[in-house]
N, C-alpha and C positions, 0 to 999 in steps of 0.2 A: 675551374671546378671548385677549389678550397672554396673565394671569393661567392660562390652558390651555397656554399655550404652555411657560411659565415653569415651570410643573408637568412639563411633560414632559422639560423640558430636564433638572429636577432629578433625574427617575426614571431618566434615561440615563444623567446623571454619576455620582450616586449609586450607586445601587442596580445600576448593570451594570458601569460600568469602573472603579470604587472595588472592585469584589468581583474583580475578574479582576487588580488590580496591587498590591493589597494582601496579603500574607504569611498566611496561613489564614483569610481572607475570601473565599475563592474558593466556587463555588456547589456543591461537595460537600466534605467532611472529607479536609484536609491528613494525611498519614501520619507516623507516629508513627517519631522515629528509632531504629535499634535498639539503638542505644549510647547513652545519657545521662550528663552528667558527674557526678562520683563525688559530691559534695556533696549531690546532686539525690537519686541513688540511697540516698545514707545516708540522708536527710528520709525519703522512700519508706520504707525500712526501718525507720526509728523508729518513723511511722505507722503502719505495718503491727503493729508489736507493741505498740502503745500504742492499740487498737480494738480492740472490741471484736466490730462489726458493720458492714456497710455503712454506717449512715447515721453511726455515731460517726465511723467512717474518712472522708468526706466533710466534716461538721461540721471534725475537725480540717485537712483537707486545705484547706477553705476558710480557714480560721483562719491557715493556715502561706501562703498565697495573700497574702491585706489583710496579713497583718504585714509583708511583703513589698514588696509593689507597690501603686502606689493607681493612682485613676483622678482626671481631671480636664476639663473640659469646653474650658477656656481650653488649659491644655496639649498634648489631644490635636491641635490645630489648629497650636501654634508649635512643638512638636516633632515633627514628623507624622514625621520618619526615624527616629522610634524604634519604629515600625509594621514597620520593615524590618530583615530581616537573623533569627538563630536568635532566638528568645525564651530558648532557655536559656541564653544567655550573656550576659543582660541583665544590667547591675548592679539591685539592689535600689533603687526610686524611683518614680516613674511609670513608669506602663507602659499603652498603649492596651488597649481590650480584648479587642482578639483574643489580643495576644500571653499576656497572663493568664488567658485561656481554654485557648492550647494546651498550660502551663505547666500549670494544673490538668488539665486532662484527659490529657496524660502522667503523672502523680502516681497520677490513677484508676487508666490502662489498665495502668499495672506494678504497680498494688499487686495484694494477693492477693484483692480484693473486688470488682472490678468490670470489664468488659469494652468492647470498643469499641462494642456494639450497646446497652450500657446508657445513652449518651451523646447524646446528640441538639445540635447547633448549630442554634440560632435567631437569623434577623438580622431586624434589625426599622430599614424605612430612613427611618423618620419620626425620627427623633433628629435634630440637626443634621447628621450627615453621613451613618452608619450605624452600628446599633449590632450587635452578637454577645452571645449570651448562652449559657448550655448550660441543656441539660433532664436531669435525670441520672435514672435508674432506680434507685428503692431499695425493694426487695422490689416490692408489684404498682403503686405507686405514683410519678409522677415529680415530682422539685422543679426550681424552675426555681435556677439559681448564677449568679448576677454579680457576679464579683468587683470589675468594673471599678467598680459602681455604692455600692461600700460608705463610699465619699466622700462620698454623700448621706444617709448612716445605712439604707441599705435592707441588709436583713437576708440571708440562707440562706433560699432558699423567696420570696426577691420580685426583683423584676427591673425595671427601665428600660422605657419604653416614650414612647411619643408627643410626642416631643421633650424626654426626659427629659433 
């Protein structure tokens, strides 16, 4: 019975007030600023002319993502205030994965490929704390993008899960 208890305890901490104080972990899609800073916007724009299609434009926007930021298991726990605050004014280094989620999915929603309904947030709260992932739409098909997760060699189209 403790072992039920301990379980629910973690389903409250987790999974409800970890999504409501943390920065676009919240239980619907954070909004997208409408001004982004100008560095952001040039990448944006290079991308844009350097794809061909959807999924090359994602492929590279992931790419320009991990060359970026990484993710870590140990770090998201002892920097946990770097979960906080704009993600686009993050310096390049670790980065939790929300904040590298809304950083890529800004990149998406201004390129000239893709839309805010192409986009889907997935959080999955069996990871050790909680994790976020996006499901992105490309033509009739969606791949799952984690960028956080590419520290474990998991690729474009695979994603963390179950105490990943």
């Amino acid at each position: 019975m403790i072992v039920l208890y301990i379980f629910l305890v973690y389903l409250v901490v987790v999974h409800i007030l970890l999504r409501l104080l943390v920065p676009h972990m919240g239980f619907k899609k954070s909004s997208l600023p409408k001004k982004i800073p100008n560095d952001l916007q040039s990448t944006i724009n290079e991308l844009n002319l350097n794809s061909k299609n959807k999924k090359e434009f994602l492929d590279n926007a992931y790419k320009y993502v991990t060359s970026q930021y990484y993710g870590s298991r140990i770090k998201t726990v002892f920097y946990f205030w770097r979960a906080f605050g704009n993600p686009l004014y993050k310096s390049p280094g670790f980065l939790q994965c929300n904040g590298q989620n809304y950083i890529l999915r800004t990149i998406l929603e201004k390129s000239l490929f893709f839309k805010g309904e192409d986009i889907r947030i997935i959080h999955r709260p069996f990871n050790f704390f909680i994790h976020q992932y996006l499901r992105v739409r490309v033509d009739d098909t969606y791949i799952n993008v984690d960028p956080w997760s590419n520290f474990k060699g998991l690729k474009l189209g695979q994603n963390s899960a179950w105490f990943g």
